[in-house]
C-alpha positions as CSV (number, residue, x, y, z in Angstrom):
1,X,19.2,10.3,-13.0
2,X,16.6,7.4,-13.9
3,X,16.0,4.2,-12.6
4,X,17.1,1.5,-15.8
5,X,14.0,-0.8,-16.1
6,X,14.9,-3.4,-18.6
7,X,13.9,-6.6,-17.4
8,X,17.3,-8.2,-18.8
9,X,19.2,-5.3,-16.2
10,X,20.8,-6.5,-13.1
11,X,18.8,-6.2,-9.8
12,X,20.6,-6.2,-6.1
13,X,19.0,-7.2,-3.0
14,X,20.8,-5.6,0.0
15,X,19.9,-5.9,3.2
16,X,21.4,-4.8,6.5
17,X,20.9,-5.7,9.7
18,X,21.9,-4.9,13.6
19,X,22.2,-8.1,15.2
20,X,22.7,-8.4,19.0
21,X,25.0,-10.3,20.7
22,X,22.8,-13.0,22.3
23,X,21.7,-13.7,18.4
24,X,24.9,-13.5,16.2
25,X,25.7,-17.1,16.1
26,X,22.4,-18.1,15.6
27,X,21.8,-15.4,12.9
28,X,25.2,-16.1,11.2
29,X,24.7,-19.6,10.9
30,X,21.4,-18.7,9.0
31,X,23.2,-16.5,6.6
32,X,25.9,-18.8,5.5
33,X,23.1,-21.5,5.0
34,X,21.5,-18.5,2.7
35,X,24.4,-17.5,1.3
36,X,25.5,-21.0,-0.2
37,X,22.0,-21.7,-1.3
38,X,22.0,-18.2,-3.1
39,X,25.1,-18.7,-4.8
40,X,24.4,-22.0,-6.2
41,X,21.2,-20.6,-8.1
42,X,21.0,-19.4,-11.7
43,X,21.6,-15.9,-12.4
44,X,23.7,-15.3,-9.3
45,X,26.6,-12.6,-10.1
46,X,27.3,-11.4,-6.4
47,X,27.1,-13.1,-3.1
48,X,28.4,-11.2,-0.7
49,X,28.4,-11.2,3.5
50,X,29.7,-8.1,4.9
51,X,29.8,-7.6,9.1
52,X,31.4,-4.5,11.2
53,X,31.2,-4.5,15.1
54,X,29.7,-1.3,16.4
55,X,29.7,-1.2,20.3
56,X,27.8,-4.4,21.5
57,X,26.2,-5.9,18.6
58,X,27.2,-6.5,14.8
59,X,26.2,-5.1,11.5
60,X,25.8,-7.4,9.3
61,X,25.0,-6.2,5.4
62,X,24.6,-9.0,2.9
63,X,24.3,-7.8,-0.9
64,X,23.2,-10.4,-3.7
65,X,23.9,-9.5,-7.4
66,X,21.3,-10.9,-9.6
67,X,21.2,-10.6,-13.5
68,X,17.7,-9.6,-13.9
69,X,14.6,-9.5,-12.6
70,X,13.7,-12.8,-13.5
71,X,16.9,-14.3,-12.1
72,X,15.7,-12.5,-9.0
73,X,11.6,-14.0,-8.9
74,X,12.8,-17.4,-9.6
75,X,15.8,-17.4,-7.0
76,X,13.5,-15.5,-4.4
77,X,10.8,-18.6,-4.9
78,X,13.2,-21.5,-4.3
79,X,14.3,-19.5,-1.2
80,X,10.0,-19.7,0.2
81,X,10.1,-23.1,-1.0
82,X,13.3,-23.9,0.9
83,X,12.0,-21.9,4.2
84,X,8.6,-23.6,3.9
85,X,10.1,-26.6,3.7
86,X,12.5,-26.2,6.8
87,X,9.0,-24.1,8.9
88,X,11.9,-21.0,9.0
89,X,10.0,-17.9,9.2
90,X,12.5,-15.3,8.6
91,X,10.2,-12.3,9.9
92,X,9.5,-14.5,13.0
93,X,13.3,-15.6,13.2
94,X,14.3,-11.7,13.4
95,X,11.9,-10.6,15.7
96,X,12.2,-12.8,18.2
97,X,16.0,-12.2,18.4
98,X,15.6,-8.5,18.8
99,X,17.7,-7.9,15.1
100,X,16.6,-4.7,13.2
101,X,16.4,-5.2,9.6
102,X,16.7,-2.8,6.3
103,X,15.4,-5.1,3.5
104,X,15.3,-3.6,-0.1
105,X,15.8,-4.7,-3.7
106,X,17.6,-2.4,-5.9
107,X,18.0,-1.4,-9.8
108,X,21.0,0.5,-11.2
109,X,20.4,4.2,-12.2
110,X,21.5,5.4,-15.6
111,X,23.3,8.8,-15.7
């Protein structure tokens, strides 16, 4: 199997995360306020929010469809402008609520 590389191919970010139970309302609120920015951007094919309880906290998985790379960049800049804007830091924002994070951007594979 091989990655498919065209630049015109669709890209998914995915990105899960184990959220305790002092932080899910705050985190929540922060991913629907993603999530509708998201979907109101160019390119946007997917905009999904999963979440499973597991014990104590939540897992919360939230996939993004994009359809291509540039799609991706431009939506990905408007979110740092829009974080910037607000002082959000997102890295800050999930360490100091004790959430572990899997962050990753994805390509089909042809096979």
């Amino acid at each position: 199997m091989t990655a498919v590389h065209a630049a015109t191919a669709p890209v998914y970010r995915i990105d899960r995360f184990v959220v305790p139970p002092a932080a899910l309302d705050a985190f929540m609120d922060r991913v629907q306020r993603m999530q509708a920015a998201l979907g109101g951007l160019a390119g946007c094919r997917t905009n999904l929010v999963l979440n499973s309880r597991e014990g104590d906290a939540s897992r919360v998985v939230t996939i993004v469809e994009w359809e291509s790379t540039a799609a991706f960049d431009a939506a990905k800049a408007v979110m740092m402008k829009k974080y910037a804007a607000e002082g959000f830091d997102p890295a800050a924002f999930i360490r100091g609520n004790g959430i572990q994070a899997d962050l990753g951007v994805y390509s089909a594979v042809a096979t």
